[in-house]
N, C-alpha and C positions, 0 to 999 in steps of 0.2 A: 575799117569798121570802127575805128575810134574816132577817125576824125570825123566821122560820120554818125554815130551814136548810132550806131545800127548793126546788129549782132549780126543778123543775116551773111553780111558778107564772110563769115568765118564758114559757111559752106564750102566757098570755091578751094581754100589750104588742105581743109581737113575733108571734102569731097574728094578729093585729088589723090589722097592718101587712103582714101577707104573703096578705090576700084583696084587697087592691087592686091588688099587683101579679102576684099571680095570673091578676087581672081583666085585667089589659092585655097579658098574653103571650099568655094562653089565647085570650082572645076578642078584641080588638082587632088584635094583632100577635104572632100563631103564628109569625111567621118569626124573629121577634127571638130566640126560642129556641135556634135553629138557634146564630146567633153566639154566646148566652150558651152553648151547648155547648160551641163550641170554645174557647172562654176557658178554661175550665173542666177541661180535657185536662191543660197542664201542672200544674193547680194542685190537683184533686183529690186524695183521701186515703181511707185505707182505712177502713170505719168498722163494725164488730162491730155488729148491730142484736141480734140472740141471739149464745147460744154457737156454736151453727153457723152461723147466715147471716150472711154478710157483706156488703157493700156500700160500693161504688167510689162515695163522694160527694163534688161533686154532682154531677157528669157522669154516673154511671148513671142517677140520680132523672130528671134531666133525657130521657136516650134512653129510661125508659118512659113517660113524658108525652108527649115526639113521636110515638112508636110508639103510644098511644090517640088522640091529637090524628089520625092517620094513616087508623088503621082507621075511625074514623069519619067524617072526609072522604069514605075510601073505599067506607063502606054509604050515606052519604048520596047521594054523585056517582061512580058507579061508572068511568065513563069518566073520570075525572081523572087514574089511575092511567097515569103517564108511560109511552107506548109506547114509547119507545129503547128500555130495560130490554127488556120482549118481544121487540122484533126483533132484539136482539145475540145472537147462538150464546152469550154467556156468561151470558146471561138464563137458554136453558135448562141449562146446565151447572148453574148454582147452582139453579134448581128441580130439578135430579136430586142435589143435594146435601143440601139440606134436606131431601129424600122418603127418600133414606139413613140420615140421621140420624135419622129420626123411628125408621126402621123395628129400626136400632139403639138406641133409646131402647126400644121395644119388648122387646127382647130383654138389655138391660142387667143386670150382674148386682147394681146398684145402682139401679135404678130412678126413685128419686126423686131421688137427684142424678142422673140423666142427663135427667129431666124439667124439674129447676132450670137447666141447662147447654141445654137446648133452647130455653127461654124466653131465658134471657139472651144466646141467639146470636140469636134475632129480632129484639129491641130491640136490639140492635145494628146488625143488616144493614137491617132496617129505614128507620129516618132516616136513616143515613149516605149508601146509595145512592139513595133516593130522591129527598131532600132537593136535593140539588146540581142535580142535573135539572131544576126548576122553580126556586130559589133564583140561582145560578150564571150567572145571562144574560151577562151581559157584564165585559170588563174589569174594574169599578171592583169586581165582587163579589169577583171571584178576589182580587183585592188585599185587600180587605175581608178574606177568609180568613185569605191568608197574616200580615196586623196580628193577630186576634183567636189567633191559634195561636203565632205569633213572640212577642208583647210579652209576657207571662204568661211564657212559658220563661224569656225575658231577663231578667224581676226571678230566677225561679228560683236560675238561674246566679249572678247576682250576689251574692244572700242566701249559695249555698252558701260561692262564694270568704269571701266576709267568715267565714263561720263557720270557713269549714278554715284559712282565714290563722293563727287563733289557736292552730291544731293542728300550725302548722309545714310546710301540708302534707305533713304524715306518712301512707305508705302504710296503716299499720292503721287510722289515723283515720278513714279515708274514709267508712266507712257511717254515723256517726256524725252527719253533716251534710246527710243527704239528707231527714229527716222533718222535717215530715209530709207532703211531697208525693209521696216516693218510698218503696219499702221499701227499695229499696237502691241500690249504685252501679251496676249492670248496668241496673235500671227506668232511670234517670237517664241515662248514653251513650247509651242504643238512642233515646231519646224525641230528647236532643241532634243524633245525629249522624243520623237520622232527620229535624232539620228544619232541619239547616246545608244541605243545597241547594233551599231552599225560600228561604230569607235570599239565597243565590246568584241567584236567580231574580231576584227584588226588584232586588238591586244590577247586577244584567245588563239588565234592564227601564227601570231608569232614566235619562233622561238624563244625562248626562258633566254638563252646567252645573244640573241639579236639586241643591240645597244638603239634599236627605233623602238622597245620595248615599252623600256619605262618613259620617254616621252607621249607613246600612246597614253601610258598610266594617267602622267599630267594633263594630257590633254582631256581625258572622262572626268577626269575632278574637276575639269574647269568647266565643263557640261554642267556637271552637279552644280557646281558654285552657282555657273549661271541661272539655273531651272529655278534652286530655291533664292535667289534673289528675280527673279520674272514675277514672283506673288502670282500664280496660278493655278486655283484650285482643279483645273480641270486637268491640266498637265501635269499633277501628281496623283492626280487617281489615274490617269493615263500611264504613268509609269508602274504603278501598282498593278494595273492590269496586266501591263507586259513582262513585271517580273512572273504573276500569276501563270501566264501561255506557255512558259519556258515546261513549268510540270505539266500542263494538260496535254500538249505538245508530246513529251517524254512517255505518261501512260493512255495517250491516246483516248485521251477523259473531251476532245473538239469539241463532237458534234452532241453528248449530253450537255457539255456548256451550252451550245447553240439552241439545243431544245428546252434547257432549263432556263436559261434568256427570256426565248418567246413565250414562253409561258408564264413566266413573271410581266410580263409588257402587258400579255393578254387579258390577266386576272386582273393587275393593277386597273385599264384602263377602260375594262368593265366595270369596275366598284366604284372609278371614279362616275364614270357616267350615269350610275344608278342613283336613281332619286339626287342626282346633283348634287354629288357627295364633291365635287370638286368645289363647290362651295366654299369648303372649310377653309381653304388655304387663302381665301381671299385676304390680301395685304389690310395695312392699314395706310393709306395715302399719304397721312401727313408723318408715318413712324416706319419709311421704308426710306432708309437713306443708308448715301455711302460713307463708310468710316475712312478715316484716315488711318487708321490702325489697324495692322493684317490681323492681331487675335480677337480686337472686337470685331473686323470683318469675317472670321472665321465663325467667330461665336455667332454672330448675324443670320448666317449661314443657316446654320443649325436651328436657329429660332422663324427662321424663313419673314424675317425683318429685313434683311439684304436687300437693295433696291436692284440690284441685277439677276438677283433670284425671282423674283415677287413683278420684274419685268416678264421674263421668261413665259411664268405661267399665263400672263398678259396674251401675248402673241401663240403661244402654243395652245390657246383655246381658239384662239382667232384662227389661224390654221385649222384646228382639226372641224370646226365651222362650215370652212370653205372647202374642207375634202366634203361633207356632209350634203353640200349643195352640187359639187362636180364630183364625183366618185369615179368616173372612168375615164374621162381624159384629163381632168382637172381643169386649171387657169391656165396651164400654158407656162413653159417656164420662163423666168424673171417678171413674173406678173403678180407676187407676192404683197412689193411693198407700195404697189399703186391699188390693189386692192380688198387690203385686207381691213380697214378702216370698218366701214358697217359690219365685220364679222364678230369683234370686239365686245369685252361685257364690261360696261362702266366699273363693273365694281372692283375689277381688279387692276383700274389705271391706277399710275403710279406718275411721278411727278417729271419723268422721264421718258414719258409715252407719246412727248412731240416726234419722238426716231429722229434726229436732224442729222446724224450717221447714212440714212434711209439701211440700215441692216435689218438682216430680213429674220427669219422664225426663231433664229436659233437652237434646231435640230434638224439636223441634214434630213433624215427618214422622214419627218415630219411635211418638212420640206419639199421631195421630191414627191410624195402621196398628192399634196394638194394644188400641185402644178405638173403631176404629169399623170395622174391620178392613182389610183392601186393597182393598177398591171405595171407603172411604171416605176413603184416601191417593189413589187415583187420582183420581178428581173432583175432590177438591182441588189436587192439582198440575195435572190439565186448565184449571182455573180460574186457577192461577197464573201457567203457561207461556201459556195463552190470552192473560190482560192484558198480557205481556209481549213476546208475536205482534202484538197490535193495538196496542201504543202504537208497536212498529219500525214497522208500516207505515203509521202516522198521521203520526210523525213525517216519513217522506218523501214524503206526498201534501198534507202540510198549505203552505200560499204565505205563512199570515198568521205572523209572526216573532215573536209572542206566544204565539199557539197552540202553535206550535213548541217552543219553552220549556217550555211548561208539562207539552207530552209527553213530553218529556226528563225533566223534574225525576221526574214522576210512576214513569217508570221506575226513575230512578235509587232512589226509595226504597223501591219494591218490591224491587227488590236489596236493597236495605241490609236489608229486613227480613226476608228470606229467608235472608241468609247469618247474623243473628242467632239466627234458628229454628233455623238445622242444630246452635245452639249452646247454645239455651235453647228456652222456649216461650213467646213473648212475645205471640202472638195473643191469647191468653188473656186478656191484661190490656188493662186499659181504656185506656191510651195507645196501645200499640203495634197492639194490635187493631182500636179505634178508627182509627187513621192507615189500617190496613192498609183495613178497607171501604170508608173515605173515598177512599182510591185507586181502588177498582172503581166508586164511583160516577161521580168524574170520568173513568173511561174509558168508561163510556158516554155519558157526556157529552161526551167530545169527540168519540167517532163520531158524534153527532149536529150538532155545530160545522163536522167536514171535509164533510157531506151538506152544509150551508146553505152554505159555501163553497165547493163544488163547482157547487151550482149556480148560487150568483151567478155566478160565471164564466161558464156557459154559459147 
């Protein structure tokens, strides 16, 4: 290969090297897979295979190798296929979601990205939910989890401080220091403060006289450390939400949250559309810029001068547009950022509206309403607010003080990544997405934990 100036040849050493362990995931131990996934969450990287396909390695490689590992188990032994899934209402909510999407893939006015996007939401939903099910037995796995998903972040964070120390941490600097694990600093908080109450869990789990205690301890402060040096405003109202969950969680205050939500969503986004009151916020073009300073970019914020504010409402009119013109199947998904251009109101471009990111609406719900249309936002929010019904009532039926915990946590970061979505679209991506089905899995899973504990009891 050297003497040759040709990488290529470094296939045949490390080809040679990678059929034996092949050999031993695939066919010996298919589960070990499962943890080499979650390793793999914080630490993957974007990776161009063509000009247009991309690929989240190695964590995607790995979830379409579970997902054939899957299918085949499941033509082989058809009854293996974990019944909890079936018997939860959110089993068939998500088979009424997937049969949506297809039929919007269907009707896509992209078609082959919406067939690409179809594929890569099965391998996803796939291993994540099913996996946990059969994998997930007892204790010492859940542990197992939260080490394989914790330690990998925790080099992350630390790798990043080191680099941005040298930066002074300086606010501009910040993206600077996230590759190649992240694209940027918003990827980086959402994944963070997404798994500071999972680390919470640990050190709440442990006993007082266990000496892995207080490293847990050090390790949540370096969470913290990290979060408030990431400069993101989204990832600390994020956090504020999910310290918020822990009490509503406790009195059982969910589903008034969930109604008094939508009802703020609804009144707002009538008033805005009335006599085109959304008007007022229109930016000012040439006084929508980014600061180099997180308090004037704070203060920005609040004056809605922010050029990433004053973007937002850019494309979030443009979206709601384009649900306006497709309202039942919508665009099709990944058909967003090829056409949402004529939906667009001059007056609220900003000097940043060439997108050469090509990122799309920036809010998930927004998002999925106007490419998969409003039966495909409803399902999904039925499936959202569902997980978020059954883990309140799990958590006050459940006796065992572990289980208990772990429905808490699970709650708590289904908030954290819904109040991320109303602000970005981070399902999409392989960390936050990934977390996100990982959580639907475990709550089936623990509906099936409070059944066995119920009836030990009786």
């Amino acid at each position: 290969s050297i003497l040759l100036r040709n990488p290529y040849w470094l296939v045949i050493p490390f080809g040679t090297l990678l059929f034996p362990l092949l050999y031993h995931f695939i066919v010996l131990r298919p589960d070990r897979l499962f943890w080499l996934l979650l390793i793999t969450f914080p630490l993957s990287t974007e990776w161009m295979v063509t000009h247009s396909l991309g690929l989240d390695f190695p964590d995607e490689a790995l979830l379409i190798l579970l997902t054939a590992i899957l299918l085949i188990r499941w033509i082989h032994e058809p009854r293996w296929l974990p019944k909890a899934v079936l018997r939860n209402p959110l089993g068939l909510l998500l088979v009424l979601y997937f049969g949506w999407l297809l039929i919007c893939t269907c009707y896509a006015v992209e078609p082959l990205l919406a067939t690409k996007y179809l594929l890569a939401k099965t391998w996803y939903v796939l291993p994540l939910i099913l996996l946990p099910q059969v994998l997930l037995t007892d204790r010492y796995r859940f542990q197992k989890l939260a080490l394989c998903l914790l330690l990998p972040m925790a080099l992350v964070v630390i790798q990043v401080l080191i680099r941005y120390a040298f930066f002074g941490f300086a606010f501009e600097k910040v993206q600077q220091t996230m590759w190649p694990f992240f694209r940027n600093h918003v990827n980086y908080s959402s994944m963070l403060v997404c798994l500071l109450p999972v680390g919470w869990c640990c050190w709440k789990l442990t006993p007082k006289a266990h000496p892995m205690r207080k490293w847990i301890l050090y390790g949540l402060l370096l969470g913290l450390t990290g979060l408030f040096f990431a400069y993101s405003r989204g990832a600390w109202i994020a956090l504020l939400a999910g310290l918020a969950t822990v009490g509503l969680m406790r009195f059982r205050w969910i589903k008034a949250s969930i109604l008094l939500a939508l009802s703020a969503i609804l009144i707002s986004t009538a008033w805005l559309a009335a006599d085109e009151n959304f008007m007022r916020f229109a930016p000012d073009h040439d006084h929508t810029i980014f600061h180099t300073d997180f308090r004037e970019h704070l203060l920005s914020t609040v004056e809605m001068t922010d050029v990433s504010t004053a973007e937002r409402f850019y494309r979030w009119i443009a979206g709601v547009r384009m649900l306006a013109e497709k309202p039942i199947t919508g665009f099709g998904p990944n058909s967003f950022y090829l056409h949402y251009r004529p939906y667009t109101v001059a007056r609220f471009q900003t000097w940043v509206s060439d997108n050469p990111e090509h990122s799309t609406v920036h809010n998930y719900f927004i998002l999925l309403a106007l490419e998969q249309g409003l039966p495909g936002l409803i399902l999904f929010c039925l499936l959202f607010f569902g997980m978020l019904m059954q883990l309140q009532n799990l958590y006050h039926q459940f006796q065992s003080r572990f289980y208990r915990n772990i429905t808490l946590v699970t709650a708590v970061v289904l908030v954290m990544i819904g109040v991320i979505n109303s602000m970005s679209d981070m399902i999409e991506t392989d960390k936050i997405g990934g977390l996100f089905w990982l959580c639907m899995g475990i709550v089936f899973l623990l509906g099936t934990k409070a059944k066995e504990e119920q009836e030990a009891f009786c």
